[in-house]
C-alpha positions as CSV (number, residue, x, y, z in Angstrom):
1,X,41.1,32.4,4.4
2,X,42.5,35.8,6.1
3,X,41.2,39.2,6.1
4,X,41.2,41.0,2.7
5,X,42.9,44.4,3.0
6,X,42.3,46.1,-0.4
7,X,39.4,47.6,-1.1
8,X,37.1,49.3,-3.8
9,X,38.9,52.2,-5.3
10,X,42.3,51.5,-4.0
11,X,45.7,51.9,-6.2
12,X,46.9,48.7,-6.8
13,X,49.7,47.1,-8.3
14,X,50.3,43.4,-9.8
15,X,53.1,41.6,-8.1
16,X,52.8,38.3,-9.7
17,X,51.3,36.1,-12.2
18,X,50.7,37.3,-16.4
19,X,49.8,40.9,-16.0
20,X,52.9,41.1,-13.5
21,X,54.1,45.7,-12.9
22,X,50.4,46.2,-14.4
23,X,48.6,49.4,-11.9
24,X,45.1,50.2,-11.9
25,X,42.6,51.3,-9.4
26,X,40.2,48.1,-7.7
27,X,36.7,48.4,-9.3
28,X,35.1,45.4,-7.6
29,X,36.4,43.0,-4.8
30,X,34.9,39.3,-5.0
31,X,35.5,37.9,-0.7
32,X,33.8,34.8,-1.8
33,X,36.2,34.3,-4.6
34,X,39.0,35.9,-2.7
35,X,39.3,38.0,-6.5
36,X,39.0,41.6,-7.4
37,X,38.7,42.9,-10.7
38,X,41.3,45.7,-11.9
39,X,40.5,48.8,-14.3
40,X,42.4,48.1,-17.2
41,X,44.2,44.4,-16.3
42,X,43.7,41.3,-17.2
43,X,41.4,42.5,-20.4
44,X,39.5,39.5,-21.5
45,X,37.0,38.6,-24.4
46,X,33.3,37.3,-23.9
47,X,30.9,36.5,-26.5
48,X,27.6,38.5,-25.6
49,X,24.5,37.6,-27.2
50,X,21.9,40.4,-28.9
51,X,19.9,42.2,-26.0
52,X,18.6,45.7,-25.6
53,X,21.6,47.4,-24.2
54,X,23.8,45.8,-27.0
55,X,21.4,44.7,-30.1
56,X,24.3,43.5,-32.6
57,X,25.8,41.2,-29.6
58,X,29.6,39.9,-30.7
59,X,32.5,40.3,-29.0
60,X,32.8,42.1,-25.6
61,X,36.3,43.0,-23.9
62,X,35.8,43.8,-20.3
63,X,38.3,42.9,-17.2
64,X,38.5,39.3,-15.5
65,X,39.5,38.9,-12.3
66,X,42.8,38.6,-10.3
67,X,43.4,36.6,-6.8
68,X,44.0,38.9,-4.0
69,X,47.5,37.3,-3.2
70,X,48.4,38.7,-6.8
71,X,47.7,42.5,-5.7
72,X,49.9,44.9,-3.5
73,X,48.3,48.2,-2.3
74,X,50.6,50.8,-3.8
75,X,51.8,54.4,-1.6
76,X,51.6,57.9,-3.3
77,X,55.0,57.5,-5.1
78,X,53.8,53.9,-6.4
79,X,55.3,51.4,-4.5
80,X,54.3,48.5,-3.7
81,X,53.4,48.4,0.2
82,X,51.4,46.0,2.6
83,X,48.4,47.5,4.7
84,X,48.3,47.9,8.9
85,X,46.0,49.1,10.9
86,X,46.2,51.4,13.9
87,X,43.4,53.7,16.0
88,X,43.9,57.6,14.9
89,X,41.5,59.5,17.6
90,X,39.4,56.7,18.6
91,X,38.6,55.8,14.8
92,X,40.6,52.7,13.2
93,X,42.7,54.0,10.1
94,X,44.8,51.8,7.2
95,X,48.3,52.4,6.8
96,X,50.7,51.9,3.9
97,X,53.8,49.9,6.6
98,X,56.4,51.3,4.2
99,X,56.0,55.0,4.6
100,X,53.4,55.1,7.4
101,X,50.9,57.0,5.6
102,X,47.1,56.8,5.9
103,X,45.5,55.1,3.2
């Protein structure tokens, strides 16, 4: 298992699988799972029973989760772009590797 790079709140793009060129921004990240669940992708249905929040219950659509290796960070142009790390005045930074920006 290697080191998850995205984070919570990062702009992120689907490279591969169903929901392939989908964007959205990360809204939870799963490191047991090795999964993080996208705003907007990968919209799924659940069956939700009658509580207080919802007292009708029925049919919920919320976002399911996508592996990791599915999901490329994405520059300011929105590219797809893999994540480095370097030291910017003695505090460790993320960079996008195709146009050296800090993430």
């Amino acid at each position: 298992m290697g080191k998850i790079k995205i984070k919570r709140d990062d702009k992120v793009i689907v490279i591969a699988g169903e929901h392939k060129g989908s964007e959205g921004k990360v809204f939870k990240v799963m490191r047991d799972q090795n999964k993080a669940i996208i705003e907007g992708v990968n919209m799924i249905k659940k069956h939700a029973k009658p509580s207080a929040q919802n007292p009708q219950g029925g049919i919920v659509e919320k976002e399911g989760p996508i592996h990791i290796s599915n999901l490329s960070l994405t520059t300011a142009e929105g590219e797809a772009t893999r994540v480095g790390y370097r030291e910017e005045d003695g505090n460790k930074v993320r960079f996008a590797k195709k146009n050296n920006e800090v993430v």
